[in-house]
N, C-alpha and C positions, 0 to 999 in steps of 0.2 A: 504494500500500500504506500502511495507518495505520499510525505509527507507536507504541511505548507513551509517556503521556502523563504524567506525573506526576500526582497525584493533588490535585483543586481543595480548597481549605480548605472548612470545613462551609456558610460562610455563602455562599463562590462556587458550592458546588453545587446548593443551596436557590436560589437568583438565579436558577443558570441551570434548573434544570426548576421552577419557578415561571411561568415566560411560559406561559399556554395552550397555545399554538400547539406549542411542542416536549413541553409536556405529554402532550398529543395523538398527535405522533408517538413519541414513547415508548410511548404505551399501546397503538397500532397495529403496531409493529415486536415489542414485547411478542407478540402474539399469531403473526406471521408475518414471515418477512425481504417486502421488498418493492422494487419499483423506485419511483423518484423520480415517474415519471407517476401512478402507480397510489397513492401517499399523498398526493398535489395531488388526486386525484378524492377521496379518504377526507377530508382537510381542507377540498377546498372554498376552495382559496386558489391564488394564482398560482404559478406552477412559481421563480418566481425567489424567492418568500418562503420557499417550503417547501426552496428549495436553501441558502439563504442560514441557516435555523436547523438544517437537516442540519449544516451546516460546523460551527456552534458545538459542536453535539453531537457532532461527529468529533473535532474541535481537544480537549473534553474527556475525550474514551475513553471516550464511551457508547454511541456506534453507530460504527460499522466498515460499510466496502464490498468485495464482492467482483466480478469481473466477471461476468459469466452464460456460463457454458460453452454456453447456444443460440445466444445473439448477443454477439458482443463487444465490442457499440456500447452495452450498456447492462448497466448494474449493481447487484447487490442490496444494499440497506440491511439489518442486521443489529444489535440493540439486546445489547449485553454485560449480559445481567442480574445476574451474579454483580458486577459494576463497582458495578453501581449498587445494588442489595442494600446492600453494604459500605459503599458512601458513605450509600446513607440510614441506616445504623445508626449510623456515627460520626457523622453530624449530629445525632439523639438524644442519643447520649451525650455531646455536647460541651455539651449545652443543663441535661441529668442525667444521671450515670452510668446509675442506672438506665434509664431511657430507651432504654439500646444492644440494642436488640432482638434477637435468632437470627432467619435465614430459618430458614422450617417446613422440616425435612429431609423427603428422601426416605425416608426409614424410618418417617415420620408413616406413612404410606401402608398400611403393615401391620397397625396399629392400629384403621385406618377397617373398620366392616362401611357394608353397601350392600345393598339386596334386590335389584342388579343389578349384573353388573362392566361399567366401561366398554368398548368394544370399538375398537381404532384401530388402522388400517392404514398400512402403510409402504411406499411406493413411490418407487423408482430405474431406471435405465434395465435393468440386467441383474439386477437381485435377487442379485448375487453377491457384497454386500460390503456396502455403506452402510444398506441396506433389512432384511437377516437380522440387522445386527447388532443395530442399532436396536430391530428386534422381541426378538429374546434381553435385550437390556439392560433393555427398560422391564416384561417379563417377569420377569426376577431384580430389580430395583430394586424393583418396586413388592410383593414376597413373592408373587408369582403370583398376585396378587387382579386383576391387570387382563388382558383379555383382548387379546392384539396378534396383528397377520399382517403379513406381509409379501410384497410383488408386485414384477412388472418390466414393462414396455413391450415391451422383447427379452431376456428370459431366457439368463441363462449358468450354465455351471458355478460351482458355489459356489466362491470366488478362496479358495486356502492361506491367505494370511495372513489372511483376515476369521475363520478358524476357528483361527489360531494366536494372534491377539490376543485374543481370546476367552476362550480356553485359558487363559489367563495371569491372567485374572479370574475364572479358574473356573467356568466357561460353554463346556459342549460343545454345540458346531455341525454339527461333522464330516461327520455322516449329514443335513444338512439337503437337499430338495431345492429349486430354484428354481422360483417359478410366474408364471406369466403373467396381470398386471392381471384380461384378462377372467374367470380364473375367482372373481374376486370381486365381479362389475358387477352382481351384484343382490341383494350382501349390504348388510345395515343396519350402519355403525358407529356410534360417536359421534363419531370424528376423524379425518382422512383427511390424513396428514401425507407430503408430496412432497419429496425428497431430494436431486434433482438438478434443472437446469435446465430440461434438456430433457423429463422425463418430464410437468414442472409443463403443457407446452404441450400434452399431447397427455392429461392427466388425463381419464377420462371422467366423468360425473356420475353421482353415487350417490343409492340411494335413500333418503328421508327425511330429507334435507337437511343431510348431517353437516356438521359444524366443518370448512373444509380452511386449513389452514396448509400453508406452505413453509419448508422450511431450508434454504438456500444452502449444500450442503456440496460439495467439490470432489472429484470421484475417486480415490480413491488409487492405486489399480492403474495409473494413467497419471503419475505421482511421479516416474520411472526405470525403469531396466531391472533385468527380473528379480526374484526374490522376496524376497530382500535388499536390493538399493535400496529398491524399496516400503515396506517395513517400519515405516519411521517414520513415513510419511503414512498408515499405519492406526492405528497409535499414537494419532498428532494427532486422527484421523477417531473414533476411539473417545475418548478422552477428550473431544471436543466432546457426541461424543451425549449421554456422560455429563450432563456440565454441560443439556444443555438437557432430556434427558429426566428430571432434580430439580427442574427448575422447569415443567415439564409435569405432573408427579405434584399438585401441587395443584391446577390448575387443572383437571384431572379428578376429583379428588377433591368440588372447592366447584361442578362444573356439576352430577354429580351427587345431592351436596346439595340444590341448588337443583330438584333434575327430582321430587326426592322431599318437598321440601317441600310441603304446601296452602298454596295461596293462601288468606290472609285475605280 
């Protein structure tokens, strides 16, 4: 488990994401959590170099590992972007005040027109918790401009507390029903984001070659017993989505941008 790390001076944080090589893997972890093989095949470098700048990027609190609830012999990398957001803002502003730049909020996102909303799917093993929320949150975050769905592998009843954390944000769930992956396997999205370990092995291919990311996020409903213990691991569960689905909003934002730009 990583611990929290203190925070590196402007100049040590510039040093340390200055070497390519973890440049690289920041911009790769950026886009999806990953295993340690599968960013050796993205860099193109030997497993012991790419474990060896992992560590420094751990050791500084910019990537985080969790184990893979499929197998428990191997583990997903995880890049903190809110971590590093904040440090590259204070490196600006220690060089000029002005300089200290804001990330683009989530509420940019309301502001954007588009002559098409993007369309992203969210899938988990049971669609009862991690996958509805997900879809409700980037729904309400983004002002209903983005269009999301959410699926399961094995379908369950929608879990109380993914509708009472919800609740609490101001986002009813209640009446949602749970569906199963296939009756989306020949829809077109833009992004195809995988939520659990297990459902990422058994993802099927979609049509017209969307984005697919992974988020290493852990179950809540398996926390403790009963609906009460849980409670706080939907809590945690929901404020991560949070956080990742504000730095998802522009990155949907600037592809579709770019889909509507001509080429010069």
């Amino acid at each position: 488990m990583d611990t929290i790390q203190p925070d590196p001076s402007p100049i040590e944080f510039l040093q340390l994401v200055a070497d390519p090589l973890r440049w690289q893997l920041l911009r790769d972890l950026a886009r999806s959590d990953r295993r340690v093989n599968e960013l050796t095949a993205l860099a193109g470098k030997p497993q012991n170099l790419v474990s060896y700048h992992l560590r420094e990027l751990r050791t500084a609190g910019l990537v985080s590992a969790r184990r893979s609830s499929a197998d428990g012999r191997d583990s997903y990398y995880r890049v903190d972007l809110a971590r590093c957001g904040r440090l590259l803002c204070a490196a600006g502003a220690a060089l000029q005040p002005g300089l200290g730049l804001g990330i683009l909020p989530a509420e940019t996102a309301r502001a954007v027109g588009r002559a098409r909303a993007p369309r992203v799917l969210f899938l988990c093993t049971g669609n009862s918790a991690r996958s509805q929320m997900a879809e409700a949150l980037l729904h309400e975050m983004s002002g209903h401009t983005i269009e999301a769905r959410s699926a399961g592998s094995h379908p369950k009843v929608l879990h109380p507390n993914a509708a009472r954390v919800m609740a609490e944000r101001g986002i009813d769930i209640s009446d949602r029903s749970t569906k199963h992956l296939r009756r989306f396997s020949r829809s077109h999205f833009d992004w195809v984001i995988t939520l659990c370990d297990r459902v990422r092995e058994v993802c099927p291919e979609f049509p017209r070659d969307p984005v697919l990311a992974h988020w290493s996020i852990p179950d809540p409903a398996i926390e403790g017993d009963g609906d009460d213990a849980t409670y706080p691991a939907f809590e945690r569960t929901a404020q991560e989505l949070e956080s990742r689905i504000g730095f998802l909003l522009p990155q949907l934002i600037t592809s579709e941008e770019q889909e509507e730009t001509p080429h010069a």
